[in-house]
C-alpha positions in Angstrom: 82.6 122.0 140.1 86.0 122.7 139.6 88.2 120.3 137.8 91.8 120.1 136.4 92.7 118.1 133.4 96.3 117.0 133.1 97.3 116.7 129.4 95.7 118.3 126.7 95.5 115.2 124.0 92.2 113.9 122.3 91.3 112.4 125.9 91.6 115.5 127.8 90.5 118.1 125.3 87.2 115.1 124.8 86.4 115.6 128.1 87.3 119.4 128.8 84.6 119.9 126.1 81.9 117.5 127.7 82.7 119.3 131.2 82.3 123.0 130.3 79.8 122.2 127.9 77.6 121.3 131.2 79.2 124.4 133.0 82.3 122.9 135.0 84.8 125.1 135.4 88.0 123.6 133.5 91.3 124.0 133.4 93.9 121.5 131.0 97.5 122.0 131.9 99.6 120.6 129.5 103.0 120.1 129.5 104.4 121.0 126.3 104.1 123.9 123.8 100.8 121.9 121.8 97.8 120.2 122.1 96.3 117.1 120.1 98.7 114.5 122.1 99.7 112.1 119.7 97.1 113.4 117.2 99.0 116.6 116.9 100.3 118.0 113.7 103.1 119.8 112.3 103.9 121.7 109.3 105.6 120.1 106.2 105.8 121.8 103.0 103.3 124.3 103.7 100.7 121.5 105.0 99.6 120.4 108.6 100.2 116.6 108.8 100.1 114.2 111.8 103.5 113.6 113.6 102.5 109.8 113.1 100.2 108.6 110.6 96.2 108.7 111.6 92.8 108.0 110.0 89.4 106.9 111.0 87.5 103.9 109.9 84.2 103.2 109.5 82.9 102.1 113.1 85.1 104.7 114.6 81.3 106.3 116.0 82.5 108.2 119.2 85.0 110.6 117.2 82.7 110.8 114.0 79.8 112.2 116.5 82.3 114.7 117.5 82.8 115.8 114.4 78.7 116.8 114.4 78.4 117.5 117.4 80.9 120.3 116.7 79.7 120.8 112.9 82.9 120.2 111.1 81.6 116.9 109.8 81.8 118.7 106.0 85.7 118.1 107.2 85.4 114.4 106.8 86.2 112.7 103.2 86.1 109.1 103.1 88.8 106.9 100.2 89.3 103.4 99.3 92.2 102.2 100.8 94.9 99.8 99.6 97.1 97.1 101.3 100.3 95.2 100.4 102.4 93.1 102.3 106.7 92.8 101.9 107.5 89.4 101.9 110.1 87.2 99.5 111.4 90.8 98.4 108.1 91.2 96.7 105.1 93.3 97.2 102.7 91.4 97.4 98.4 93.1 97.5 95.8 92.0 100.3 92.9 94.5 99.5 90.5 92.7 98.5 89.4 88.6 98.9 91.1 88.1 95.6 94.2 89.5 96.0 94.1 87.3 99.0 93.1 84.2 97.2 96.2 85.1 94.5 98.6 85.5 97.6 101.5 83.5 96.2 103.9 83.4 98.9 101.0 80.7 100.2 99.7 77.9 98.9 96.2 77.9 97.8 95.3 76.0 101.2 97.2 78.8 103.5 95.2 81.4 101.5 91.9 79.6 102.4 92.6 79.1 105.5 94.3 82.8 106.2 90.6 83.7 105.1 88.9 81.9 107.4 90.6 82.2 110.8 90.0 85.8 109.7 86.2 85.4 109.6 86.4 83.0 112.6 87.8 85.5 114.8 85.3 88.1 113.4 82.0 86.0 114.5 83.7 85.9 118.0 81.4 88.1 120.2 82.6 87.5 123.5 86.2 88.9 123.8 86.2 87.8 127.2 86.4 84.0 126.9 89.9 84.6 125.1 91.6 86.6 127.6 93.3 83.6 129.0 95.6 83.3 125.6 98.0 85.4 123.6 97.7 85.9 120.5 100.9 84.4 119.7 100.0 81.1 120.5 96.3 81.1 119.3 97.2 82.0 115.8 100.5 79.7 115.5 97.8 76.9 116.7 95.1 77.9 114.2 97.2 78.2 110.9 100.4 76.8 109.1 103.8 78.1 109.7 104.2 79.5 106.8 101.3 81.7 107.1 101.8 82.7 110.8 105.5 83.6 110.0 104.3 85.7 106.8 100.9 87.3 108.1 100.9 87.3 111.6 103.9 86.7 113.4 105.5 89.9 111.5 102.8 92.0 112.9 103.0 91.0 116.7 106.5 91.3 116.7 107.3 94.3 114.6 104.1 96.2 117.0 105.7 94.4 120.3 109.3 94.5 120.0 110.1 91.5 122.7 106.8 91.5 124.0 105.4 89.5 121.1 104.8 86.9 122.5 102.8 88.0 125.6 100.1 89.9 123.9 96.5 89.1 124.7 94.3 87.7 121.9 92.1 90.2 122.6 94.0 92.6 121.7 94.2 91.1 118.1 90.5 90.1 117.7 89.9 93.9 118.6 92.4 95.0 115.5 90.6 92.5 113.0 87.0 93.7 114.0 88.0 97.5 113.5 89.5 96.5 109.8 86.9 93.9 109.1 84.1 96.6 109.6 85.5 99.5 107.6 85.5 97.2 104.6 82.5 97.0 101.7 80.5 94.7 100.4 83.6 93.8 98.4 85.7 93.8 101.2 87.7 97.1 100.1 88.7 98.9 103.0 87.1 102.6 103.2 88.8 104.8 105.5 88.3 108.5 106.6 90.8 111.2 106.3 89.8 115.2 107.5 90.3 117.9 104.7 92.3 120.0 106.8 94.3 117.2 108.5 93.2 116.9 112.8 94.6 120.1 113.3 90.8 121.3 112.3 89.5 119.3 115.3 91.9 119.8 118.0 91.3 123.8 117.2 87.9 123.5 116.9 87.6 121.6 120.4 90.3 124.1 122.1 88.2 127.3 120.8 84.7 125.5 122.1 86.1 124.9 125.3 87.4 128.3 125.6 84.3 130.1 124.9 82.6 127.5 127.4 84.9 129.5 130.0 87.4 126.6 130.4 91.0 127.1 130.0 93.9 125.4 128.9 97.8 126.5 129.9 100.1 125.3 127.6 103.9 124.7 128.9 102.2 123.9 132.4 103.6 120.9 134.2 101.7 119.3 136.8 104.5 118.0 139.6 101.9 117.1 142.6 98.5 115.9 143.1 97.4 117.0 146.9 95.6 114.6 148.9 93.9 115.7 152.6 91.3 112.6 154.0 91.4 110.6 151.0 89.8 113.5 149.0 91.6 115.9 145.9 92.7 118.8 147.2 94.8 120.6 145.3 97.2 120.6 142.9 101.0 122.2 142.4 102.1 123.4 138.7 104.9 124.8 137.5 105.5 127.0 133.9 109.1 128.7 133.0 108.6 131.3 135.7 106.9 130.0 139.1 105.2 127.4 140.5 101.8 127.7 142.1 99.3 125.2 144.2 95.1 125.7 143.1 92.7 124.1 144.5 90.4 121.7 142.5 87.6 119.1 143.8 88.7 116.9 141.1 91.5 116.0 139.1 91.6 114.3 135.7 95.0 112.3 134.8 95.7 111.6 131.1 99.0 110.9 131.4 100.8 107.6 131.6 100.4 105.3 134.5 104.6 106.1 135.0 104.0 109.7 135.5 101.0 109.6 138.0 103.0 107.9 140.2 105.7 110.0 140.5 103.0 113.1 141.0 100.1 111.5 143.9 100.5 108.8 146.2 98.3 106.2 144.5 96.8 103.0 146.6 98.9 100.0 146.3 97.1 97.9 144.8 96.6 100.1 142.3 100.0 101.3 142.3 101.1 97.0 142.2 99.0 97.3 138.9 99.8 99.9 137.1 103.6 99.1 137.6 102.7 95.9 135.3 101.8 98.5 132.8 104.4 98.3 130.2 104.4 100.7 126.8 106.3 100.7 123.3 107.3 103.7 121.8 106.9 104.8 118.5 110.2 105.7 116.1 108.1 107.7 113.0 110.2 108.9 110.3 107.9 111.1 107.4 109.1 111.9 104.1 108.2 114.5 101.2 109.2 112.8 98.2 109.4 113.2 94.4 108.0 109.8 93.5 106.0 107.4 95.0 107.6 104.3 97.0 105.1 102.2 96.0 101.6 102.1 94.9 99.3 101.4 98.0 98.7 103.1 100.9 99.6 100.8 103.7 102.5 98.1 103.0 103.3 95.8 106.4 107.1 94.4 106.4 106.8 90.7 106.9 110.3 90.4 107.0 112.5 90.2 110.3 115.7 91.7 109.3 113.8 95.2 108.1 114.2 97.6 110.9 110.8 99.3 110.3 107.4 97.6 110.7 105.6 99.4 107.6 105.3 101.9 105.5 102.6 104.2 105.0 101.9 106.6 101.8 100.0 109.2 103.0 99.0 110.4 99.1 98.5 107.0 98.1 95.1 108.0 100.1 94.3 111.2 100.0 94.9 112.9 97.3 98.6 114.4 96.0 97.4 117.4 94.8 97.0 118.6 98.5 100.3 118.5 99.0 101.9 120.1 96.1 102.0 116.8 93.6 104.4 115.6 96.4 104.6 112.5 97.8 103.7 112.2 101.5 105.8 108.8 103.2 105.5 107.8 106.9 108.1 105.0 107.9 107.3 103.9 110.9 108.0 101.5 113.8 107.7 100.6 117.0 110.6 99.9 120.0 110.9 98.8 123.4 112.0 102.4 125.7 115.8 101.1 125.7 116.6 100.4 121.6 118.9 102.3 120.4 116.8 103.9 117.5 115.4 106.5 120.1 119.1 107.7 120.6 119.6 108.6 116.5 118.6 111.5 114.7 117.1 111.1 111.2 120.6 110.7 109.4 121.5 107.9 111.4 118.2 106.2 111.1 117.7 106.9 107.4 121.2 105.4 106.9 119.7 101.8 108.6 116.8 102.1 106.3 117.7 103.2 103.2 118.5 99.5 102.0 115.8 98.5 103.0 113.8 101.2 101.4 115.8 99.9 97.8 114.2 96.6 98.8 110.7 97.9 98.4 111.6 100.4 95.5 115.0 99.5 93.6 114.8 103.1 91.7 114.8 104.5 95.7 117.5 107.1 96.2 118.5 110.4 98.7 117.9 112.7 96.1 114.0 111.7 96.1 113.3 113.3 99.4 112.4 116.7 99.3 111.9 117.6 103.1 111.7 115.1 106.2 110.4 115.1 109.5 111.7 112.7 112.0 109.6 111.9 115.1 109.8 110.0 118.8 106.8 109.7 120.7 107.2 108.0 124.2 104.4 105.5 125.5 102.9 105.3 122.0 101.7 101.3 122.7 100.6 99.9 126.1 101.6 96.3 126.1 98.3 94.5 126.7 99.1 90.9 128.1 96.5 88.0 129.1 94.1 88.7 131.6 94.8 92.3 131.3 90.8 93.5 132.4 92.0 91.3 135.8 94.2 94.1 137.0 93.3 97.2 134.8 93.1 100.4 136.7 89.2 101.7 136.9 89.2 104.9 135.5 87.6 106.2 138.7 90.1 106.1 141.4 89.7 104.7 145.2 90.7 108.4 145.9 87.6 110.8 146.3 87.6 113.0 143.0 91.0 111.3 141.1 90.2 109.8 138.1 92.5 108.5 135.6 91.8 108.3 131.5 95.3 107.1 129.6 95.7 104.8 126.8 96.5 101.8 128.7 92.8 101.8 129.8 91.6 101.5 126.6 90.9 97.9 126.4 90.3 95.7 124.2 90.4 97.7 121.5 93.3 99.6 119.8 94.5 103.1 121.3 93.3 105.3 118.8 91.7 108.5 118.1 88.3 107.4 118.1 88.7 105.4 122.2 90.3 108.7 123.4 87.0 110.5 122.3 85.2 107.7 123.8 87.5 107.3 127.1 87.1 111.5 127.3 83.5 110.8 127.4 83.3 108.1 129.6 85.0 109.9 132.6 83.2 113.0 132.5 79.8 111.2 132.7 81.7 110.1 136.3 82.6 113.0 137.3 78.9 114.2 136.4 77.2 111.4 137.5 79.0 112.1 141.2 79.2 115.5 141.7 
C-alpha cells in the first residue's frame, strides 16, 4: 500500500516507522526545513536542546518501548526532580508530602485538604463520569479559595489564557495521574531525560524509516488532498521549485484540524466539529546563563500579574556539566493566537519579564545570560472543553483511506511526546487492519 504522511513530528515519523516496518511504501512530506514537530531541537552553546522544554515520566510506556524497540534505550537516564511554586513573592517547595504539609502560604487545613483532593482525583478510574464539568468549577467546589487561587487556578489560567474556565476536568485528572505515577514511594517525582537530548530519537526513527525504503521530503507542503467517489486519490505538493500531484491509496494528516480544512473537503459534520477545535500557542523563551535562577527544576507562577506561567531549569535536572557548567533556563508560557507576545522578538519580551525574573531571583541581571534562544510554536495546546469525546474527530475519517492523527485527538490525556508515539501507533494498526 501506498501512503503519504503529512508532517513529519513524533506522530508521523511513529507511524511512518510502524508502516514501512510492515513493508508500506511511505512518504512524510513536511513542511519545513526539520523533523521532530514540536520535539525538535536546536543548537545552543554547542548542545542540541528542545525548542520547548520536554521529558518523559514514568508511565510514559508507548515512547519508552520505542526507545527498545529501536535499541537506543542505553539513551534514557532517569533524575529526581524538584518543584516549587511562586507565590507571596516567595518560593515556596512542593516535592515531596512534607514540603506540602510545610506549605505556608496555607493553613495547615488547606495543606491537608490540597493533599487529599489530590489523592481523590487519583482513585478516580472512570474519566468519563466527569466529562460533564470543568475543571474550574470542580476544584473551586472541592477546596478553599485560598488554595484554588494559589494551586490551581494559576495553573488553568496561565495554560488556557481565557479559556480557563471552560476546560474539561478530564483534562486535569489526566495531568494529576501522569505526575502522581512518576512519583516514588516517597512521592519524589522521577522523570526521564535522553543523553543526547530527542534529537537521538527523531534521527534514529528518520534513518529506520529510510532504510525500510520510506521517504521523507523536507520543505514539502501539502496544498490539496484529492478526492474521486469518496475514496483518496491523490495528492498535490509543492517545494521551492514545482508543484506536482502523486497518487496515494491513503493519506495520513498530522496537521492541525485548521489546516486540513483548507487542503480536502472534509464532511460537515466533521468539518462542524473540528471548527470547535480551538488551540493555544506556546511563547518559549530559553536561556544560557551564568548562575542558576533558582534551585529546582520546575517553579509554577501562582501569581496573575507575571506574564510567564513557569519556569523551567533544564540543569537543575540533568546535569550542568553537559552543558559547559552553564545554566540551561526555559521561560515559558502559553497565549491565545491574537496576544501580542507572538508579535515581539526576544528584546521586547525579555524587557516584560525581566522584573519579574528579579522577583524570583533578586541577584537576576542582563549580564547573566550568556546566549538565548527565543521560540513561537503555533497550536502548541488544543483547548479541551466539557464533553469533548461527544464531538472529537475519529482518527479514521468517513472518507475511504483519510485518516487524521493531530494533538487535539489526544484525549484525555496531555499532548505529549509519549501520546504522539501512541496516536502514531494507533493509526497505522487502521490503516493495517483495512488494507
Amino acid at each position: 500500500m501506498k501512503i503519504a504522511i503529512i508532517g513529519s513530528g513524533i506522530t508521523g515519523l511513529s507511524a511512518a516507522y510502524r508502516l514501512t516496518r510492515n513493508g508500506h511504501e511511505v512518504v512524510v512530506y513536511e513542511a519545513s526545513s526539520f523533523n521532530g514537530g514540536q520535539a525538535s531541537t536546536l543548537e545552543i552553546s554547542g548542545n542540541d536542546l528542545e525548542k520547548a522544554y520536554h521529558h518523559l515520566f514514568v508511565s510514559d510506556s508507548h515512547i519508552l518501548t520505542l526507545y527498545k524497540e529501536l535499541n537506543i534505550s542505553d539513551e534514557l537516564e532517569w533524575f529526581k526532580s524538584s518543584v516549587a511554586t511562586y507565590t507571596e513573592n516567595n518560593i515556596w517547595p512542593t516535592t515531596t508530602i512534607l514540603d506540602i504539609l510545610k506549605l505556608r502560604p496555607l493553613s495547615m487545613k488547606q495543606r491537608f485538604s490540597l493533599l487529599l483532593i489530590s489523592l481523590r482525583l487519583k482513585l478516580i478510574r472512570d474519566w468519563k463520569k466527569l466529562e460533564n464539568i470543568t475543571a474550574y468549577d470542580w476544584l473551586k467546589n472541592k477546596v478553599e479559595k485560598k488554595t484554588f487561587e494559589i494551586i490551581f487556578e494559576p495553573l488553568l489560567r496561565g495554560k488556557f489564557g481565557r479559556y480557563y474556565k471552560t476546560i474539561s476536568l478530564p483534562w486535569f485528572w489526566s495531568k494529576l495521574q501522569t505526575r502522581v505515577a512518576s512519583r516514588n514511594h516517597k512521592f519524589q517525582e522521577i522523570l526521564c531525560y535522553p543523553k543526547n537530548s530527542f534529537k537521538s530519537l527523531i534521527e534514529t526513527l528518520v534513518e529506520t524509516i529510510e532504510s525500510n525504503n520510506g521517504s521523507i521530503k523536507l520543505n514539502h507542503i501539502v496544498t490539496k488532498i484529492n478526492i474521486k467517489n469518496n475514496k483518496v486519490e491523490s495528492i498535490n505538493v509543492k517545494n521551492s521549485t514545482e508543484e506536482k500531484t502523486n497518487k496515494f491509496d491513503s493519506v495520513i494528516s498530522t496537521v492541525p484540524y485548521h489546516i486540513l480544512n483548507k487542503i480536502v473537503k472534509l464532511p460537515d459534520q466533521i468539518l462542524i466539529n473540528s471548527k470547535k477545535v480551538d488551540y493555544m500557542a506556546a511563547v518559549v523563551m530559553i536561556i544560557v546563563s551564568k548562575y542558576k535562577l533558582s534551585n529546582y527544576y520546575w517553579l509554577s507562577i501562582a501569581e496573575k500579574d507575571f506574564p510567564f506561567l513557569g519556569v523551567i531549569e533544564h540543569t537543575n535536572l540533568i546535569p550542568k556539566y553537559r552543558y559547559n557548567n552553564n545554566n540551561i533556563i526555559y521561560i515559558t508560557n502559553y497565549v491565545e493566537g491574537d496576544h501580542p507576545l507572538l508579535s515581539k522578538n526576544f528584546n521586547e519580551v525579555y524587557k516584560e519579564y525581566e522584573p519579574y525574573l528579579k522577583k524570583i531571583n533578586s541577584k537576576f541581571n542582563k549580564d547573566w545570560i550568556i546566549e538565548h534562544r527565543f521560540n513561537k510554536i503555533n497550536y502548541a495546546q488544543p483547548i479541551i472543553p466539557i464533553n469533548y469525546s461527544s464531538y472529537k474527530i475519529p482518527i479514521e475519517l468517513p472518507v475511504n483511506g483519510l485518516y487524521c492523527a493531530n494533538t487535539a485527538q489526544i484525549y484525555p490525556e496531555d499532548r505529549g511526546t509519549n501520546y504522539s508515539v501512541d496516536l502514531g501507533e494507533n493509526v497505522s494498526k487502521l490503516i493495517m487492519k483495512g488494507k
